[in-house]
TORLUM-46698 format. One line per 4 residues: number of its first residue (from 1); their letters; for each residue x, y, z of C-alpha. Coordinates in nm, 2 decimals. Each point is the difference from the previous one (the first is absolute). Layout:
REM residues N
NUM> A> X:Y:Z  ...
END
This chain:
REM residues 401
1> XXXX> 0.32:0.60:3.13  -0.37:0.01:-0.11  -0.05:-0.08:-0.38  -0.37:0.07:-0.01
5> XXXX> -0.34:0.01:0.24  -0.31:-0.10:-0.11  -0.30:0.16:0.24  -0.33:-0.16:0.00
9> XXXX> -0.32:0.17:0.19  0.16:0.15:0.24  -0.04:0.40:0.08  0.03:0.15:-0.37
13> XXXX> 0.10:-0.30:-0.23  -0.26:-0.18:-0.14  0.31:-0.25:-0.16  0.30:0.21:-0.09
17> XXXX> 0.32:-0.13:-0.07  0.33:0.22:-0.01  0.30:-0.19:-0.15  0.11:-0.35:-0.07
21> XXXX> -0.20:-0.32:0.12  0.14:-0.33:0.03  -0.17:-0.10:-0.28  0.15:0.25:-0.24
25> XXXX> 0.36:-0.13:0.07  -0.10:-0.29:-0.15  -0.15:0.12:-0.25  0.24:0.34:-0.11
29> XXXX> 0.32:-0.29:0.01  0.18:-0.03:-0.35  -0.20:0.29:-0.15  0.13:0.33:-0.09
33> XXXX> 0.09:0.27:0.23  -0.24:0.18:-0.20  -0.26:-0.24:0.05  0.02:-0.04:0.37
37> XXXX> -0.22:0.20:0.25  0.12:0.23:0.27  0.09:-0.08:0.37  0.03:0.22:0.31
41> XXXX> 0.36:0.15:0.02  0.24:0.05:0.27  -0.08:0.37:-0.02  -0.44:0.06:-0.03
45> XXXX> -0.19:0.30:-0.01  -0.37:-0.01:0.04  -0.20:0.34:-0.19  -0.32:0.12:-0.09
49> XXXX> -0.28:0.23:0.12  -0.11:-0.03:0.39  -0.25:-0.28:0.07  0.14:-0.29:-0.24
53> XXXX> 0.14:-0.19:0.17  0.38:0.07:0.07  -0.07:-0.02:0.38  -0.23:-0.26:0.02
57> XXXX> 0.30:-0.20:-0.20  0.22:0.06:0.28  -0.25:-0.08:0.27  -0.08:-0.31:-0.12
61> XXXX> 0.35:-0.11:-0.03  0.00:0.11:0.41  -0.27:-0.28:0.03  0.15:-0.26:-0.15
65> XXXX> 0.28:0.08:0.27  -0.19:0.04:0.29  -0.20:-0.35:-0.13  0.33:-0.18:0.01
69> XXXX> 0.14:0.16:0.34  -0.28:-0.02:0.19  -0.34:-0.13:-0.08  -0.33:0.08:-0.27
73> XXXX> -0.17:0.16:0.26  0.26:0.23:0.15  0.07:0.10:-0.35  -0.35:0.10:-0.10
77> XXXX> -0.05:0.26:0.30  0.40:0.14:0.07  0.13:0.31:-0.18  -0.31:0.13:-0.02
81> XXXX> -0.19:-0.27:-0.20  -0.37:0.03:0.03  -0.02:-0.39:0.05  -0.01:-0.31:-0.26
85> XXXX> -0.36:0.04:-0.16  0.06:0.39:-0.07  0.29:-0.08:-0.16  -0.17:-0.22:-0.28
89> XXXX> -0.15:0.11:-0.31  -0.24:-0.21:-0.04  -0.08:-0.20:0.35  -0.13:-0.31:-0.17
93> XXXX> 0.38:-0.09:-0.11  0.30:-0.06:0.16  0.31:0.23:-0.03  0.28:-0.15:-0.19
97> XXXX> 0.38:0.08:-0.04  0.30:-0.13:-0.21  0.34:0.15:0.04  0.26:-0.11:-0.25
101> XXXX> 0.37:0.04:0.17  0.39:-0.06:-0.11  0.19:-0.06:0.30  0.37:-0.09:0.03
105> XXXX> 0.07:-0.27:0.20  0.31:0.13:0.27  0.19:-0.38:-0.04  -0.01:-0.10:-0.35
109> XXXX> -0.05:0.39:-0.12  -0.24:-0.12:-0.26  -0.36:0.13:-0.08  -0.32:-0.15:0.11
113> XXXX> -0.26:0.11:-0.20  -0.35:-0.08:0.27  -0.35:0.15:-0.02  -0.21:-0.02:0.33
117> XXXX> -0.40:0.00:-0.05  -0.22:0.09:0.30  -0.39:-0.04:-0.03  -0.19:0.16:0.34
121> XXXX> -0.41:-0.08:0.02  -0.22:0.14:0.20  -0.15:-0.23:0.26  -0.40:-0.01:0.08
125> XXXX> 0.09:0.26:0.22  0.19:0.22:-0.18  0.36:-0.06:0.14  0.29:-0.06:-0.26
129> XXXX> 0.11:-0.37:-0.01  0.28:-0.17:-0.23  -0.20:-0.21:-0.31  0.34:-0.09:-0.15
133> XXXX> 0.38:0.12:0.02  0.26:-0.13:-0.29  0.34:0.04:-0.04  0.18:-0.08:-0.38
137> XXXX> 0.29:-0.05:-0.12  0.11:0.07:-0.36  0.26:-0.22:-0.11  0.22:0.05:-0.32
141> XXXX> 0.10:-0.34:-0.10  0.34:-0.10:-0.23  -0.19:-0.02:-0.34  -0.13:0.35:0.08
145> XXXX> -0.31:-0.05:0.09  -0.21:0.15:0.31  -0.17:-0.20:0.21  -0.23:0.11:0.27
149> XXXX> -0.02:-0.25:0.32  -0.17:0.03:0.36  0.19:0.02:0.30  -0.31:0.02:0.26
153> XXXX> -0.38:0.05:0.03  -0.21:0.11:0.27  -0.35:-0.03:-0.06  -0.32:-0.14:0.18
157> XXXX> 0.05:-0.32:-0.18  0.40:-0.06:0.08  0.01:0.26:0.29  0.40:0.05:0.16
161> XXXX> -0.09:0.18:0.25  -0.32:-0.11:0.23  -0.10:0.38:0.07  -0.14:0.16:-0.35
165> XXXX> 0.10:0.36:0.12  0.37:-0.08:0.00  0.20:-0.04:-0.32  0.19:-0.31:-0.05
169> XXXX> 0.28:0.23:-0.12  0.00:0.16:0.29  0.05:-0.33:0.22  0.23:-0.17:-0.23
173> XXXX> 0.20:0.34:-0.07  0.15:-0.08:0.36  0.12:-0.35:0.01  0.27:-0.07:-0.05
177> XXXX> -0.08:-0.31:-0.16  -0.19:0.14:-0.28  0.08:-0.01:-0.35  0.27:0.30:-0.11
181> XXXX> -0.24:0.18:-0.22  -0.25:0.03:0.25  0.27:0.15:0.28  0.12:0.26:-0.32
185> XXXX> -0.37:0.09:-0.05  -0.08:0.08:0.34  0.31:0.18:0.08  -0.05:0.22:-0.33
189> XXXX> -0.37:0.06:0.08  0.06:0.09:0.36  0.31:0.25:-0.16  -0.28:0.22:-0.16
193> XXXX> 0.06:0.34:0.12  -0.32:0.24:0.01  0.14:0.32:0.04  -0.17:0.33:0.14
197> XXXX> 0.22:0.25:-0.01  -0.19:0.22:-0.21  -0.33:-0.06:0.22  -0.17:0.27:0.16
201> XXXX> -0.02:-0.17:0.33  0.35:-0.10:0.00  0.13:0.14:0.32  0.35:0.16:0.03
205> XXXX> 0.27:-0.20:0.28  0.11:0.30:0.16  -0.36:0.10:0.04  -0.18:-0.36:0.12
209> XXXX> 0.36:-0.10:0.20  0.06:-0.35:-0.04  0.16:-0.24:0.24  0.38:0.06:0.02
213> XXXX> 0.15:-0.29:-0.16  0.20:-0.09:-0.36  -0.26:-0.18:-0.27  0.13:-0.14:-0.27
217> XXXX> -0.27:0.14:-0.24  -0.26:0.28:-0.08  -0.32:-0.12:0.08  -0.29:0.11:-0.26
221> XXXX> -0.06:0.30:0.13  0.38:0.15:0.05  -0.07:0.08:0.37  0.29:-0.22:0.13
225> XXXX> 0.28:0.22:-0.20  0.18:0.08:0.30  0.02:-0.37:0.11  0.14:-0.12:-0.35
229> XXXX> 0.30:0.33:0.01  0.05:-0.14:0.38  0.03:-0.34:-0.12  0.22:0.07:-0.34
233> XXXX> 0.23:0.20:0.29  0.08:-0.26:0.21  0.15:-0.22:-0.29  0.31:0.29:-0.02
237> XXXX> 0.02:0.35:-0.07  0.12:-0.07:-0.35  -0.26:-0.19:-0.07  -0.24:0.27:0.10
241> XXXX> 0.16:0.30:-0.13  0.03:-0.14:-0.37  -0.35:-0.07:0.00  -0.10:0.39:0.14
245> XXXX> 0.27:0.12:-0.29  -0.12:-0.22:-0.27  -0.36:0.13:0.11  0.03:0.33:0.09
249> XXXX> 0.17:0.07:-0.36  -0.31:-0.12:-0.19  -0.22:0.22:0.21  -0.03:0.35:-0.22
253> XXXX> -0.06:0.23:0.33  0.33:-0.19:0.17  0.23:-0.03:-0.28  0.21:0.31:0.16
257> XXXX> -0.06:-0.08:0.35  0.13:-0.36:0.00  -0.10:-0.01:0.38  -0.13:-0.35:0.18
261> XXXX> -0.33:-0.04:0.15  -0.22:-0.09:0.19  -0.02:0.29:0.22  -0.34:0.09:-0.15
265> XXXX> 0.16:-0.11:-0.31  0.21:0.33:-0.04  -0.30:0.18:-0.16  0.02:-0.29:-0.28
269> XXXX> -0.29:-0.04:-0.22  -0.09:-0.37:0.22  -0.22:-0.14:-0.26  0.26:-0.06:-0.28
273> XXXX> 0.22:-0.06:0.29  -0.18:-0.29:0.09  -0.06:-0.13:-0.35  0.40:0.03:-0.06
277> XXXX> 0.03:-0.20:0.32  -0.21:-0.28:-0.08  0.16:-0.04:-0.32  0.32:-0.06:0.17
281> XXXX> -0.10:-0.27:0.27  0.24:-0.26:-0.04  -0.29:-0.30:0.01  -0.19:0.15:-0.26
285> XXXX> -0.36:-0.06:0.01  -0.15:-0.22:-0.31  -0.25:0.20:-0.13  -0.06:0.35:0.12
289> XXXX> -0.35:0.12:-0.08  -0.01:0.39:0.01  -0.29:0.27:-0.03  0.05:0.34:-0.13
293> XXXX> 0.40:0.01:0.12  0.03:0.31:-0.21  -0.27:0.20:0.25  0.10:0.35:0.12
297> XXXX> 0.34:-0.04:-0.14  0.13:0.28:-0.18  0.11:-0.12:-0.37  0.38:-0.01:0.05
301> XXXX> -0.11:-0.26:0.29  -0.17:-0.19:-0.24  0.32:-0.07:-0.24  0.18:-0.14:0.26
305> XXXX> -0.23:-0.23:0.16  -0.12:-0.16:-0.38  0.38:0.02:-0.07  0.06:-0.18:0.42
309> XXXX> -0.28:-0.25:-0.14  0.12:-0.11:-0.33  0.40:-0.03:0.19  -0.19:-0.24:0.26
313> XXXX> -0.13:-0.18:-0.26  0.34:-0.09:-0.18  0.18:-0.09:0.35  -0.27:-0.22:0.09
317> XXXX> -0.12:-0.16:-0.37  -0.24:-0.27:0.24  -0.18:0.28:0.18  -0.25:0.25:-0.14
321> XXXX> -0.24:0.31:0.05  -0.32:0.06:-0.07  -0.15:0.34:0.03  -0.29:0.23:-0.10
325> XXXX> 0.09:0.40:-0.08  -0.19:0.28:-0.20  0.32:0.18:-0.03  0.16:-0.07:-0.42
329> XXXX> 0.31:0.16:0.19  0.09:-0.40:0.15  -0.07:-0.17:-0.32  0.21:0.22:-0.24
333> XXXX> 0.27:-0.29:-0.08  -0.23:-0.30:0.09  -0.08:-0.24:-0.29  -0.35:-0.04:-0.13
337> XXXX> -0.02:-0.36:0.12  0.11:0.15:0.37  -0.31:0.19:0.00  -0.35:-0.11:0.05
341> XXXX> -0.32:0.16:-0.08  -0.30:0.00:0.17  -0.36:0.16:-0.11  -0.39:-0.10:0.06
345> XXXX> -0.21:-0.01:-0.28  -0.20:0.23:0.05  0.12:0.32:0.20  -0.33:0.13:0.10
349> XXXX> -0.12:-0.30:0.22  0.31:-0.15:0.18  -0.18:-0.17:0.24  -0.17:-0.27:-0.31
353> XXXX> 0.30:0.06:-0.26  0.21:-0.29:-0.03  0.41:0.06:0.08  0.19:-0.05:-0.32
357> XXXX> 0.41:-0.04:0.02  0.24:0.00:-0.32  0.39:0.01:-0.01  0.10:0.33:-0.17
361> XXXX> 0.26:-0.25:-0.15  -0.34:-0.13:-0.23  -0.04:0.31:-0.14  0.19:0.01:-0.38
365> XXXX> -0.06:0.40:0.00  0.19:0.02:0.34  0.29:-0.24:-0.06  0.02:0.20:-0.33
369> XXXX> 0.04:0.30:0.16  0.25:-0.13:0.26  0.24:-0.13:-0.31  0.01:0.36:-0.08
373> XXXX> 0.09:0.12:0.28  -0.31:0.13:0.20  0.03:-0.05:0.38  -0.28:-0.18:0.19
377> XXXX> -0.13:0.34:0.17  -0.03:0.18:-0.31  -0.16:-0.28:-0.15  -0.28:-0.05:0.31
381> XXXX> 0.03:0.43:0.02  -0.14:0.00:-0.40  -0.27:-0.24:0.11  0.11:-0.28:-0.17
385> XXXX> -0.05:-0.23:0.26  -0.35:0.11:0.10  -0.12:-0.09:-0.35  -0.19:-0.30:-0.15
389> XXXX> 0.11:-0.29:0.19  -0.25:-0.22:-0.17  0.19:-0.07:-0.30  0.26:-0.16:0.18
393> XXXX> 0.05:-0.28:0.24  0.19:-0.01:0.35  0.09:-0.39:-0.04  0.35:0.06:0.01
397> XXXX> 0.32:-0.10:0.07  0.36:-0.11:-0.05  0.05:-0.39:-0.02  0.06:-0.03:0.39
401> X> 0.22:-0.32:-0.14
END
C-alpha cells in the first residue's frame, strides 16, 4: 500500500508531495494523533477542476511501473508518452520520484515500511538514463524510536546494474536470492492495476472478440470479460453461479432479473459489471489506480460501486484504490483525509500555474463539518473544497508506525 508520492519535474509537478514520506514517520513517532500529518488511505479519491493534475498523478505512477518492468526508455515513449525530454519541466534537471509504501510481508505477516527513490537524467542526447535509485527501510526499534537505514543504491558512483536504463529493482526484484524487501517491493509495484474501464477507447469483448480461452484477470481495459467468466466456470458451477448472484443483485437494472451472463451480458449495464468483477478477483491487485469510475453511470450505479469500493477495502486491509472522479455522488461517506484536493494557482494560465495538492482531512472547517454530520458530497457540492487551500498544508498523515 502506497503511503505517499513525492513528484519532481516531471509532466505537471514541479515537486509535489501527496502523503507520508519516510522521513515523517520518524519524525510524527510519539507525537499526538493530532499532531501527526496525513497518509494516503486504503480508499483515495483524487478532485479538483480539469487540468490540475489528477491524471497526470496517475500517469506518472504508470511510469514508475513501466520504469521497473521494462526499461527508462520504453517507459518514456509507450502509452502514449511523448518521449523523456517532453515529459520534463524544466530540461536542465533530472526527474525525481519517492514512493513511500507499507507492505505485509506473506511469512512473518508483519509490516515493512520501504520508500523507493528513482532519479532519471537526461543524457547529452536527450534519452532518459538512471542518475540514482534508493530503496529505505524505516525501522521502529524497542525504545520506540524510528530509524531510517539503506537497503541498496544504484547510482553512477555504486552502479548494480552495468546498463543505466534498467532499474536495479527491476533485476534484483527477480532473484531469488535477493533480500525479502526487495522481492515484496517488486511484486507490489508490478501488482499496480491501471484500470480503463471508463476510457473512451476502451473496446467492448463481444465487439473486438478475443481469443477463446479462461484468464484469470481483467486486463486494464476490461476487454478480456468473457475469458475471466470462462475461466471462473471451469472452477465449478457453484463457484460461478454465486458469483453472477452475488453480482447480478448489486446491479440496479438486474436486481429482478437475477439472470447470468455473458451472453452479451444479458443487457447488463457492463461497465459497473466489470468494476464489481474486479473487485472480487480472488488475488487482489495492490493498488488499483482508477480514472473517472463513476463516468456515464447513472447515480444509483454510483452507490454501489463507492459502497463495492469501500467493502474491497475492509476484505483486503493491505490493498488499496486510488481514483480521480468529478462526481460528490462517490465521496458522500468518504472521510476528509480519504480525499485529496487538487488546484493550480492560478486558473487562468494552466499551462505556467503551479499544481497544488492538500488532504481535505487539513481542513479544520471541513472536519468540523463532518463531526456534524455533513457528508463529503455536500461538503465538495457547497464548494468547500474548492476554497482557499493556501491556508492549509497537505503534509499529512497517520503515524505509518
Amino acid at each position: 500500500m502506497i503511503l505517499g508520492v513525492n513528484i519532481q519535474n516531471f509532466d505537471v509537478f514541479a515537486d509535489d508531495t501527496i502523503g507520508l514520506m519516510i522521513g515523517d514517520s520518524a519524525q510524527y513517532a510519539g507525537t499526538a494523533p493530532s499532531e501527526r500529518g496525513i497518509r494516503l488511505r486504503n480508499l483515495n479519491a483524487l478532485i479538483g477542476r480539469n487540468n490540475t493534475g489528477k491524471s497526470a498523478f496517475i500517469r506518472a505512477l504508470s511510469f514508475v511501473k513501466r520504469c521497473i518492468l521494462t526499461d527508462v526508455g520504453k517507459a518514456s515513449t509507450t502509452d502514449d508518452r511523448p518521449g523523456f525530454m517532453n515529459l520534463l519541466v524544466d530540461k536542465e534537471k533530472p526527474a525525481s520520484f519517492r514512493i513511500f509504501f507499507r507492505i505485509m510481508d506473506p511469512v512473518t505477516k508483519k509490516s515493512d515500511f520501504l520508500q523507493y527513490e528513482l532519479t532519471i537524467g537526461p543524457s547529452a542526447q536527450g534519452s532518459p538514463l538512471i542518475e540514482n535509485e534508493t530503496l529505505l527501510t524505516s525501522v521502529k526499534k524497542e525504545d520506540g524510536s524510528i530509524v531510517v537505514e539503506e537497503v541498496f543504491t544504484n547510482s553512477s558512483e555504486a552502479r548494480v546494474v552495468s546498463d543505466d536504463r534498467i532499474t536495479a529493482l527491476s533485476v534484483l526484484g527477480r532473484l531469488n536470492g535477493s533480500d525479502e524487501p526487495i522481492k515484496l517491493l517488486f511484486n507490489e509495484i508490478n501488482g499496480w492495476f491501471f484500470c480503463a474501464f471508463s476510457a473512451e477507447e476502451a473496446s467492448d469483448y463481444y465487439a473486438a472478440g478475443n481469443a477463446p480461452g479462461g484468464h484469470k484477470h481483467l486486463n486494464s481495459e476490461g476487454s478480456n470479460v468473457g475469458n475471466v467468466l470462462d475461466y471462473i466456470k471451469s472452477l465449478g458451477d457453484d463457484t460461478y453461479n454465486q458469483l453472477m448472484d452475488e453480482i447480478n443483485s448489486k446491479i440496479p437494472t438486474l436486481r429482478k432479473k437475477r439472470k447470468n451472463l455473458p451472453t452479451n451480458l444479458q443487457g447488463s449495464p457492463e461497465k459497473l459489471f466489470k468494476y464489481l468483477l474486479l473487485l472480487r478477483d480472488p488475488d487482489p491487485k495492490s493498488t488499483i489506480f482508477i480514472e473517472t469510475p463513476d463516468r456515464d453511470l447513472y447515480h444509483d450505479m454510483v452507490d454501489v460501486l463507492a459502497d463495492d469500493m469501500r467493502e474491497f477495502t475492509l476484505r483486503h486491509p493491505y490493498s488499496q484504490i486510488i481514483f480521480s472522479t468529478h462526481n460528490p455522488y462517490i465521496v458522500e461517506t468518504m472521510s476528509p483525509k480519504e480525499i485529496w484536493v487538487f488546484s493550480r494557482e492560478d486558473e487562468e494560465d494552466y499551462e505556467s500555474a503551479d499544481v497544488q495538492i492538500r488532504c481535505a482531512g487539513s481542513d479544520p472547517v471541513v472536519m468540523a463539518l463532518t463531526e456534524q454530520g455533513v457528508g463529503m458530497g455536500a461538503i465538495w457540492y457547497g464548494g468547500h473544497l474548492d476554497q482557499g487551500s493556501s491556508e492549509y498544508d497537505d503534509e499529512g498523515m497517520n503515524n505509518a508506525h
